[in-house]
C-alpha positions in Angstrom: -90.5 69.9 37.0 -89.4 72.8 39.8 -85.9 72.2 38.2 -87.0 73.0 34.6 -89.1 76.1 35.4 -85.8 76.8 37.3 -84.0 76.7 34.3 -86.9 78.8 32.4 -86.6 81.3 34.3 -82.2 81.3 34.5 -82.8 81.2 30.7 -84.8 84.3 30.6 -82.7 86.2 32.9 -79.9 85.1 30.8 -82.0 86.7 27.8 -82.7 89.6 28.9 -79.2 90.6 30.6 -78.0 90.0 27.0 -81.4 92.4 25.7 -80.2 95.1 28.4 -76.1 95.0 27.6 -77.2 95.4 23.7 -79.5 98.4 25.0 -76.8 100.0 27.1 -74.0 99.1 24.8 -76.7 101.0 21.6 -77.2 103.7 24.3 -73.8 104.6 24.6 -73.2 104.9 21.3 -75.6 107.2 20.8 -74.3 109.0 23.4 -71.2 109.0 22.0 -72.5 109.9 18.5 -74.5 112.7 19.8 -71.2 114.0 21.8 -69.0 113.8 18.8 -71.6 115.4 17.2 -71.9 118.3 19.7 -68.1 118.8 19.6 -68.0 119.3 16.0 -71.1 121.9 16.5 -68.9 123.8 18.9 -65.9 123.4 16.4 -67.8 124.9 13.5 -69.5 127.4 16.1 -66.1 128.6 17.3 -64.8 128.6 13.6 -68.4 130.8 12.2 -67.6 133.3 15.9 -64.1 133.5 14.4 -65.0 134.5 10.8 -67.9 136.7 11.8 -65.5 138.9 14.3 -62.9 139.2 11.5 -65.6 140.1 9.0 -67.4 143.1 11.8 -63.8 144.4 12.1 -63.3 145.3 8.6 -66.6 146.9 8.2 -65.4 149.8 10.3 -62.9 149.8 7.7 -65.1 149.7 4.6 -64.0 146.4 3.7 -65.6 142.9 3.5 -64.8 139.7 3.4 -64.6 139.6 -0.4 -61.9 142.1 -0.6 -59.4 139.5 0.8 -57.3 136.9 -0.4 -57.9 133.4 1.1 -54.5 132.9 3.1 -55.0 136.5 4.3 -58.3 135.7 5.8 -57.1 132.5 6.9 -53.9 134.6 8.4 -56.3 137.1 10.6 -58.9 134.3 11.7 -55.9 132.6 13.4 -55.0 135.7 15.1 -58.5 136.4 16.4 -58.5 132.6 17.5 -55.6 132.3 19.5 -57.0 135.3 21.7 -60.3 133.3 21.8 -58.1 129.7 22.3 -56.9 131.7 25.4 -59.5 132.9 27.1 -61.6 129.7 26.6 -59.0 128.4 28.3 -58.9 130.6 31.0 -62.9 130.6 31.8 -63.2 126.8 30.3 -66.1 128.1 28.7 -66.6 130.0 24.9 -69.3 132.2 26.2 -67.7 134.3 28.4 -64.1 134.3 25.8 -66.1 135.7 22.9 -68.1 138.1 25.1 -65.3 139.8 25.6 -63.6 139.6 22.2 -66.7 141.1 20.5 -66.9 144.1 23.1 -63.1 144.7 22.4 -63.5 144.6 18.3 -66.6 146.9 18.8 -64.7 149.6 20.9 -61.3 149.2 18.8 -63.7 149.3 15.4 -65.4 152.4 16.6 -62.1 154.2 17.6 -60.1 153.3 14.3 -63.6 154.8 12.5 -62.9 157.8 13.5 -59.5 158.1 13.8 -59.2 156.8 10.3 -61.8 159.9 9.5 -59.4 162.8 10.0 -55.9 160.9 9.3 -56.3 158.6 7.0 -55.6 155.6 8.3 -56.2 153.3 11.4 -54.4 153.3 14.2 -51.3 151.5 14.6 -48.9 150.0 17.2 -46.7 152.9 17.4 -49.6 155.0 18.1 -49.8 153.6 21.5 -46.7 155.5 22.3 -48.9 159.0 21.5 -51.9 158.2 22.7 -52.1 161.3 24.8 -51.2 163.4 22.1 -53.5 162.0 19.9 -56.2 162.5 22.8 -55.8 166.1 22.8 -56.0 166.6 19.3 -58.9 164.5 18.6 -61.3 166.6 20.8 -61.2 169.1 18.3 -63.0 167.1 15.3 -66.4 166.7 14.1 -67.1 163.1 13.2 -69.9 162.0 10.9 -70.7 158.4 10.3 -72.0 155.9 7.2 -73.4 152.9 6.3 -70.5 151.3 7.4 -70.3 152.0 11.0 -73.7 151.1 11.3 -73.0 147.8 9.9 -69.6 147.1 12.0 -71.6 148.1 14.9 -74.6 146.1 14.5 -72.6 143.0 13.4 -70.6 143.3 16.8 -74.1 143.4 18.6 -75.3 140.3 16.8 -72.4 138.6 17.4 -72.5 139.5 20.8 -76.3 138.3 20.8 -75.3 135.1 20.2 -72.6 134.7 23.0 -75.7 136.1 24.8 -77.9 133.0 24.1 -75.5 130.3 24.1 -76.4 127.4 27.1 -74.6 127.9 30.5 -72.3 125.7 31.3 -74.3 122.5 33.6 -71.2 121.6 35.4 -70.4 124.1 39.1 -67.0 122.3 39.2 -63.8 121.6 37.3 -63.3 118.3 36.3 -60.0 116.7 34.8 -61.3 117.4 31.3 -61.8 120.9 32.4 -58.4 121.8 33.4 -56.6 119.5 30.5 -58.4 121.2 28.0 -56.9 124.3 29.3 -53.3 123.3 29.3 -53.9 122.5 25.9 -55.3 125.8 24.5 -52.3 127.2 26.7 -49.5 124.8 25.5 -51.4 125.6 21.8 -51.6 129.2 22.2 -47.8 129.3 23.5 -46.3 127.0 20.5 -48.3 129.5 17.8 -47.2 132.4 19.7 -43.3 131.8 19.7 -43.6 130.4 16.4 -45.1 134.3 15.0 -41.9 135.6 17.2 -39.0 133.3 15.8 -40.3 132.5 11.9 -41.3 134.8 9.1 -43.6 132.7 7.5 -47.0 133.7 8.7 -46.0 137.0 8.1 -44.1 137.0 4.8 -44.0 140.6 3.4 -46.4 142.4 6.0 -44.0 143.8 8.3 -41.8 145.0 5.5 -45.1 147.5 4.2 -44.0 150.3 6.3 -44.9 152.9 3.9 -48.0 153.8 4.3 -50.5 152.0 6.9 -53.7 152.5 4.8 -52.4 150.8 2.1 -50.8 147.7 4.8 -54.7 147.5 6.6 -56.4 147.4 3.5 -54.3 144.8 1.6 -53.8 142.6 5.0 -56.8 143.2 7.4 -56.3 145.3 10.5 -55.4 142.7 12.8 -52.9 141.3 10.7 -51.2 144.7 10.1 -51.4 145.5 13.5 -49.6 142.6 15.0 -47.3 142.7 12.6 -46.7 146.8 12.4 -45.9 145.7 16.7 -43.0 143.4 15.5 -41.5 146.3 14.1 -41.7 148.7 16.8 -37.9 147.3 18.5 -34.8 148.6 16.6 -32.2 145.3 16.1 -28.5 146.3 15.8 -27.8 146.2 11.9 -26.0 143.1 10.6 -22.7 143.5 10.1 -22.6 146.1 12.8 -19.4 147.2 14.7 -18.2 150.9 16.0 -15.1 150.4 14.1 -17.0 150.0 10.8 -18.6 153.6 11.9 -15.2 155.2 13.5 -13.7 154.0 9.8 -16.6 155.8 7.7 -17.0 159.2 9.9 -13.4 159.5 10.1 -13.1 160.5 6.4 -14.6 163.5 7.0 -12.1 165.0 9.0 -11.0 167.1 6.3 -12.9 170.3 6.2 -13.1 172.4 3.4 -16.3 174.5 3.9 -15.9 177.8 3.7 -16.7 179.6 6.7 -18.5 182.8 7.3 -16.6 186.0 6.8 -19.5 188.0 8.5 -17.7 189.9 11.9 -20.9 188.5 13.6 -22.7 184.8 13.3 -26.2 185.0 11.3 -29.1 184.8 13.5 -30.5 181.3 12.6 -34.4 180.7 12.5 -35.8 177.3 11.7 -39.5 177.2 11.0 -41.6 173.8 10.7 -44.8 175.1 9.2 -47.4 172.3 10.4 -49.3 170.9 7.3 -47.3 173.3 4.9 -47.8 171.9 1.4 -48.0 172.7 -2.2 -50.8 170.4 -3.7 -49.7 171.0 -7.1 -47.1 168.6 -6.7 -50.3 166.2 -6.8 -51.7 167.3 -10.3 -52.6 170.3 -11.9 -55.8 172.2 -10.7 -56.9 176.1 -10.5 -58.0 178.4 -8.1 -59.3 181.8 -7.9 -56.7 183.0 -5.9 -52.8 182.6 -5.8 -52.1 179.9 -2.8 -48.9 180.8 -2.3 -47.5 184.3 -4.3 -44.9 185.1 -2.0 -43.4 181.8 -1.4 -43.3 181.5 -5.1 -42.2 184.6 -6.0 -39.2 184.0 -3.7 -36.0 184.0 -5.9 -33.1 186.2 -4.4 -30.8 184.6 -2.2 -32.9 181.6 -1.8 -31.9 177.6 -1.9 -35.7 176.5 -2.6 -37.2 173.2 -3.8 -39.0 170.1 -1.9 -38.5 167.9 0.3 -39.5 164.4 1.4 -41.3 163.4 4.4 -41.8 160.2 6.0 -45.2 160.9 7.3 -48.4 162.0 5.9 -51.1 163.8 7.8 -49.9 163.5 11.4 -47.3 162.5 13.3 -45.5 165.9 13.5 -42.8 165.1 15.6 -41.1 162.6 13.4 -40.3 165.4 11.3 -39.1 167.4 13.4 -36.9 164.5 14.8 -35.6 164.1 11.1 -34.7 167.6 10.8 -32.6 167.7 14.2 -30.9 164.9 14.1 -30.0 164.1 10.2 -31.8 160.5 11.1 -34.2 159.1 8.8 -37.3 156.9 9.6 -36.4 154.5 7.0 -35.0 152.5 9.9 -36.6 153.6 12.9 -40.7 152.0 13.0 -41.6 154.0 16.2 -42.2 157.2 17.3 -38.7 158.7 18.3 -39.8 161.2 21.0 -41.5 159.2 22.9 -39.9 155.7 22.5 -36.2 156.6 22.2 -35.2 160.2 23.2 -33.9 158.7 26.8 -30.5 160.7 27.7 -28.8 164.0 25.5 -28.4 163.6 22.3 -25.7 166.3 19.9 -28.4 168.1 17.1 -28.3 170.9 15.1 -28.9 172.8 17.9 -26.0 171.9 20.0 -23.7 172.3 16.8 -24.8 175.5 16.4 -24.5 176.6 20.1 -20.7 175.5 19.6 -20.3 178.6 17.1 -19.1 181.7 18.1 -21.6 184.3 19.6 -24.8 182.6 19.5 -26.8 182.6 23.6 -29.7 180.7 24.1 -31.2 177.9 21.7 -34.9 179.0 21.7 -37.8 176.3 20.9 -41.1 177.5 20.0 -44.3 176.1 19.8 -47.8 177.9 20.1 -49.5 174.8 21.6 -49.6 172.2 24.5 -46.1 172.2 25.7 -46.4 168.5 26.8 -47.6 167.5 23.5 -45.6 164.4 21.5 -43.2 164.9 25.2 -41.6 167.9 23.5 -41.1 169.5 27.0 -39.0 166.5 28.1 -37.3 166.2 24.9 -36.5 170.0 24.3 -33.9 170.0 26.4 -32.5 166.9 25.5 -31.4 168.5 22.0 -29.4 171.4 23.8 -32.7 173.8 23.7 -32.0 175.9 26.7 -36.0 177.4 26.6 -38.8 176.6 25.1 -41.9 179.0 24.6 -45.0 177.4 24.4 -48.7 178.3 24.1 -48.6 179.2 27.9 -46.1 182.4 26.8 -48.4 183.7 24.2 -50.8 186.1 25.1 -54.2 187.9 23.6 -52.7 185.9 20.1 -55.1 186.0 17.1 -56.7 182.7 16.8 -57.5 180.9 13.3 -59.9 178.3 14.1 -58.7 177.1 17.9 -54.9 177.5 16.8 -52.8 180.7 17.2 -51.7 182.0 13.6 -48.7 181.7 11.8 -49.2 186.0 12.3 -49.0 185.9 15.9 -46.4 183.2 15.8 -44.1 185.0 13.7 -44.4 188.0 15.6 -43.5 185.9 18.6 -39.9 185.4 16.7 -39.3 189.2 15.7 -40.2 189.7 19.9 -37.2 187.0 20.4 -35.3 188.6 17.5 -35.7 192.1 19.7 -35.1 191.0 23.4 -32.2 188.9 22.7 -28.6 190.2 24.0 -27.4 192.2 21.3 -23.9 190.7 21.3 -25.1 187.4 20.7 -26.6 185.8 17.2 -30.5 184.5 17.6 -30.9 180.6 17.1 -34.4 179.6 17.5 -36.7 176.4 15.8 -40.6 176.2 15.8 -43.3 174.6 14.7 -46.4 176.5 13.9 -49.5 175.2 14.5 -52.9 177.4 12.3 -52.9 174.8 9.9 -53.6 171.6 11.6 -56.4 169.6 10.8 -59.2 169.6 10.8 -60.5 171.5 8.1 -64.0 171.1 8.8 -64.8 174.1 11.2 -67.8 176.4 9.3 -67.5 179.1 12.3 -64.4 180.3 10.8 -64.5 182.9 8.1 -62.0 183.8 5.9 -61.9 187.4 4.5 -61.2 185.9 1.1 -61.3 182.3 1.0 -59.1 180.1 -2.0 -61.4 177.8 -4.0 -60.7 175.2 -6.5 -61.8 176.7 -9.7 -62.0 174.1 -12.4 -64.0 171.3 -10.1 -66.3 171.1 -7.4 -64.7 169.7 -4.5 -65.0 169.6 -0.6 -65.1 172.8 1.9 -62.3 170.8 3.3 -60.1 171.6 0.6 -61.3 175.3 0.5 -60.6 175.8 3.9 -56.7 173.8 3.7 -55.7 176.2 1.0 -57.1 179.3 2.5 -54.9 178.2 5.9 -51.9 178.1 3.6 -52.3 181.5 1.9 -52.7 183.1 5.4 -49.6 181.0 6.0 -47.7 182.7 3.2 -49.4 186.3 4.0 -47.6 185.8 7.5 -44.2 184.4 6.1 -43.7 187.3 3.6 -44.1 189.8 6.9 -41.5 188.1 8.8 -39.6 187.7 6.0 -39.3 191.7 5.2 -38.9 192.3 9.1 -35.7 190.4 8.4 -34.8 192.3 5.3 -34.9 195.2 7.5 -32.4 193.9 9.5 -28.6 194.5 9.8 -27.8 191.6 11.8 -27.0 188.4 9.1 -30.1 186.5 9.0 -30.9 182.6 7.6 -34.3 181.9 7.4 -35.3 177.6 6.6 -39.0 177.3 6.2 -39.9 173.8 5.3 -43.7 171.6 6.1 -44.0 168.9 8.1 -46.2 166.9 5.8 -49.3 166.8 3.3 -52.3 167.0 4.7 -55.1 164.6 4.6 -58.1 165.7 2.6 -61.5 163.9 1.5 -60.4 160.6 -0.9 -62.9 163.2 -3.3 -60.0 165.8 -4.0 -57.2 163.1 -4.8 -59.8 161.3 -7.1 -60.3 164.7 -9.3 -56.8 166.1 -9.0 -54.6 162.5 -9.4 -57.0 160.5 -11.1 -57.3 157.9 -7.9 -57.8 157.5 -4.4 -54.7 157.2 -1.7 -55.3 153.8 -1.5 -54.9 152.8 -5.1 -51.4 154.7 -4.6 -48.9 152.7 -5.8 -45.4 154.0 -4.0 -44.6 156.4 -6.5 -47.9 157.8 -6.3 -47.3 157.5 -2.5 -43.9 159.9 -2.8 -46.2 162.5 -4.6 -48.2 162.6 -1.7 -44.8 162.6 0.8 -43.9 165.6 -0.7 -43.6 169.2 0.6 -41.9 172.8 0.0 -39.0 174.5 1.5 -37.2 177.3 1.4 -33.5 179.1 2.8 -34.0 182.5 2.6 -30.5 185.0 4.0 -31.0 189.0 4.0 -27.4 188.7 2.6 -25.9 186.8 -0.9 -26.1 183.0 -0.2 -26.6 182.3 -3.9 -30.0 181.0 -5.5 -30.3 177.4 -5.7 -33.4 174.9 -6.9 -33.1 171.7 -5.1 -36.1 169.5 -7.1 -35.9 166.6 -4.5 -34.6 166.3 -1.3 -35.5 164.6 1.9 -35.9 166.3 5.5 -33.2 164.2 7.3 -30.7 166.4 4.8 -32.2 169.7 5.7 -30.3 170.5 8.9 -26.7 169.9 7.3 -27.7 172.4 3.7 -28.6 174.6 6.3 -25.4 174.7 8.0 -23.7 174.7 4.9 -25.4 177.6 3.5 -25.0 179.8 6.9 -21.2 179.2 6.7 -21.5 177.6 10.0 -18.5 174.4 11.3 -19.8 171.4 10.9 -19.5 168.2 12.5 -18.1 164.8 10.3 -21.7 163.4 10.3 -22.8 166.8 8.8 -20.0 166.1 5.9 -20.5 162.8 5.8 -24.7 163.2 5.1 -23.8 166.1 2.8 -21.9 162.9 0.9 -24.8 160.6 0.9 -27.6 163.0 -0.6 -25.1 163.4 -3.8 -25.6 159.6 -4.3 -29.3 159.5 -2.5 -30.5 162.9 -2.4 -34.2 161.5 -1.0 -34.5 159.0 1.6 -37.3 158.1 4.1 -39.8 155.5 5.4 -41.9 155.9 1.9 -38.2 155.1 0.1 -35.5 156.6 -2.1 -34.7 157.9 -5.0 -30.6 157.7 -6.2 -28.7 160.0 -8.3 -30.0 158.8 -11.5 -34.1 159.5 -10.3 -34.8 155.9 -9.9 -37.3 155.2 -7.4 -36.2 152.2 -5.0 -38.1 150.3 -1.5 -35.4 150.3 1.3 -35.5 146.6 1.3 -34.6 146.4 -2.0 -31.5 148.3 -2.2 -28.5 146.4 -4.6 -25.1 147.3 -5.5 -23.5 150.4 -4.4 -26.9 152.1 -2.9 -27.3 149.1 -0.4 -24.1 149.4 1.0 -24.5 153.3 1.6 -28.1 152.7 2.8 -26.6 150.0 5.4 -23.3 152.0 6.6 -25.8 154.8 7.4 -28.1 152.6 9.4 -25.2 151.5 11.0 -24.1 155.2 12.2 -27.6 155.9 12.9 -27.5 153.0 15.5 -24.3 154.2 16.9 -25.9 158.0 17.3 -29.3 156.9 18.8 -28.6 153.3 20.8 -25.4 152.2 21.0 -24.7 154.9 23.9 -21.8 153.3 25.4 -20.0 153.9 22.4 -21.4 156.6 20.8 -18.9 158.4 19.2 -19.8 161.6 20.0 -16.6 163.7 18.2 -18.0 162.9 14.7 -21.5 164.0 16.2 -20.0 167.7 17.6 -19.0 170.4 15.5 -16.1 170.9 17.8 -14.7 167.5 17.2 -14.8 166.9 20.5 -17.0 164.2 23.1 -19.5 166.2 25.5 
């Protein structure tokens, strides 16, 4: 009897161990359920945090979601992700990896927002290379703000909200799971990484859109551009590179058949780079109630005049000026020359001259902050043996917060008079009244220029008022010179278009700069220049030309040796007469992208990539006696 209440009892243990393993064993599968269910949560919640950041971004940028195509989305997410991947990695935790990514795409939204308000565009990896300059000219705008900043702003904030309210972490310690999750986003991070740096396929054609950035963010997202506007910042040695290959092109030009000048004395050479100097009308036809530029365009005795093309478009200044004193073009250079390349002495314009007979000191002006774009570093680097800045100008007459194109000039007829009279004057500047912005209402003009046939911006008023106080102060330095006995060569050319409300394009071109196509784009690339000699150099009307030419007509026209490069670029703007980062036009008119260059015009485009390389980088063998006038190596 004991024995079967024994075995009763065995029985029911026997039951309910089975009733307890089928509970656990259920348990755990909830468990597991609910944990797999969790991970996808956080999946999908990492994923949403992803989307959301790319979509706050573009906000700043007036752009939404729905303005890009799926595989660009997907393109930009990944990017955003793989800084996320990382720092989750780091902190084994999302909270504190998105809290940080949000703060960062709020302060980099906010900055591009403005900075995209008085140039155009957003800022780019090059720009990191100016940020200093940029600094200094920033402080002088007035910034105003829309719907859009309010939205990028507040969707940063809610984004950030919800990093705020996400559960801590339970766990004080790392566990194994921690720290191999981490070598994984790591390892992960690292394979996607190298694979952006050694394959084209994520990127495809972004990198090659070089010319113009607005157009590059808004067809590809910010981020996107950006990282792939940073692969381009390095300069790779050209295929098919070798210094024979340049020795056996420059050497051609050995044979010189310029005619010299048969003045007893050298002319006195002035170079000016008239900041923001443009004609609009190149744009589309509109009126004004005054003449914007009588005296330039009255100009027609011993003039070569016409325009030229730029390779920048409401800033960057000092890759124009680079252009114009070396003969290089930015077509193949994605940075910012002065301050990424301009490492040891490079032969310029200005050392060519300097090998002439009778010219003294090489003079560089410019009526603002010497340090700006590293000009005072770079200066003397081109053979400049001064350079007068805004701290040598004294009681000037201000426009705005800029000294005048008046007081400038007069600067250069006080040069003219204290030089030594035996020697010939060679001086360059760049002027500085007509820098943006356009937006300061203190300033009154004695008789302002308005647009006559449409209502437009006071931004526009004000631009073309700066540019007829520009031509009032050129046509008085011009007749000082005519006064003159010495030989005297004047070059006036612009730097670049400026950029004005997306308003004035609309009503003068039909559409805004970003619905330019690159033929529209050249349009807005385009700016005047003019030589101008108090003695017969001829008259001339060049239509199109590009500012890496400029130096070398100059020299021509002045009667002045040149060097084989001088020859040789005089050669290659019969057969491309415009080149720059926005393209190039050939002999025939046709409008062509760099990277699409055939036949005979991509073998002249490459051998003069491949001297560029050999002038700027390639020091060790630089070969410096087709770079001097004299022939000879410094």
């Amino acid at each position: 009897m004991q024995a079967d209440k024994e075995g009763e009892k065995d029985k029911e243990v026997e039951n309910l161990s089975v009733t307890e393993r089928e509970f656990n064993s259920e348990s755990i599968g909830k468990k597991r359920f609910k944990n797999d269910i969790k991970k996808i949560l956080i999946v999908l919640l990492f994923l949403a945090l992803l989307v959301w950041q790319f979509l706050s971004m573009e906000l700043f940028f007036k752009k939404t979601i729905t303005d890009f195509d799926v595989d660009i989305i997907i393109k930009n997410i990944a990017l955003f992700g793989v800084v996320n991947v990382i720092l989750t990695g780091l902190f084994h935790r999302m909270k504190p990896a998105f809290m940080i990514t949000y703060v960062c795409t709020l302060l980099i939204g906010i900055v591009n927002y403005f900075v995209i308000s008085f140039r155009g565009y957003g800022i780019v990896f090059m720009d990191i290379y100016a940020i200093k300059t940029a600094a200094t000219v920033a402080g002088s705008y007035k910034y105003g703000i829309d719907i859009y900043f309010f939205a990028g702003v507040v969707s940063c904030i809610a984004g950030i909200a919800v990093c705020v309210v996400m559960p801590r972490k339970k766990r004080k310690y790392l566990n194994l799971r921690d720290v191999c999750g981490s070598v994984v986003a790591f390892l992960s991070s690292a394979v996607f990484i190298v694979w952006l740096n050694t394959s084209s396929a994520f990127f495809n054609n972004v990198s090659s859109l070089s010319w113009d950035h607005s157009i590059g963010i808004r067809d590809y997202g910010y981020i996107l551009y950006f990282v792939a506007n940073a692969g381009e910042a390095g300069v790779q040695e050209p295929d098919g590179y070798s210094v024979q290959k340049v020795d056996e092109i420059l050497s051609k030009y050995n044979e010189d058949s310029i005619n010299y000048t048969s003045h007893t004395k050298s002319p006195n050479i002035i170079m000016i780079m008239n900041e923001s100097f443009s004609d609009l009308s190149v744009l589309g036809d509109f009126r004004t109630n005054r003449e914007v530029m009588p005296f330039f365009d009255s100009m027609d005795k011993n003039v070569v005049k016409g325009y030229v093309e730029s390779s920048v478009y409401g800033g960057y200044t000092a890759n124009s000026e680079f252009e114009f004193l070396t003969g290089c073009t930015k077509a193949f250079l994605p940075g910012n020359p002065y301050l990424q390349y301009m490492d040891d002495y490079l032969p310029s314009i200005i050392s060519n001259i300097k090998e002439q007979n009778g010219y003294g000191k090489a003079l560089a002006m410019h009526p603002y902050n010497p340090s700006g774009y590293n000009r005072n570093r770079v200066y003397p680097l081109f053979y400049f043996d001064k350079f007068i800045s805004i701290d040598d100008f004294k009681n000037p007459v201000l426009v705005r917060d800029y000294i005048s194109d008046k007081s400038d000039y007069e600067k250069i007829m006080e040069q003219y008079e204290n030089k030594d009279k035996d020697s010939s004057l060679c001086l360059f500047n760049v002027t500085m009244q007509n820098h943006n912005p356009y937006d300061d209402t203190s300033y009154k003009f004695k008789k302002k220029v308005e647009v006559a046939n449409f209502e437009t911006s006071p931004q526009v008023s004000q631009y073309l008022s700066l540019i007829k106080m520009s031509d009032d102060a050129f046509k008085e330095l011009v007749n000082y010179f005519k006064k003159v006995k010495e030989p005297t060569i004047i070059l006036l050319f612009g730097d670049h278009q400026p950029h004005l409300p997306d308003s004035f394009y609309q009503d003068v071109f039909g559409k805004t700069p970003l619905q330019f196509d690159q033929g529209d784009s050249m349009k807005e690339h385009l700016v005047p220049f003019v030589i101008w000699a108090n003695y017969d150099i001829g008259e001339k009307y060049i239509e199109r030309t590009s500012i890496n030419y400029l130096s070398s007509i100059l020299l021509e026209k002045a009667g002045l040796k040149m060097s084989n490069y001088n020859r040789y670029l005089l050669d290659l703007y019969n057969d491309i007469p415009s080149i720059s980062a926005t393209g190039f036009y050939d002999k025939n008119g046709d409008l062509h992208k760099i990277s699409e260059a055939t036949g005979e015009y991509a073998e002249k485009i490459k051998e003069y990539e491949m001297i560029q390389y050999n002038y700027l980088f390639d020091k060790k063998n630089r070969l410096d006696k087709y770079y001097n006038a004299s022939g000879k190596s410094r």
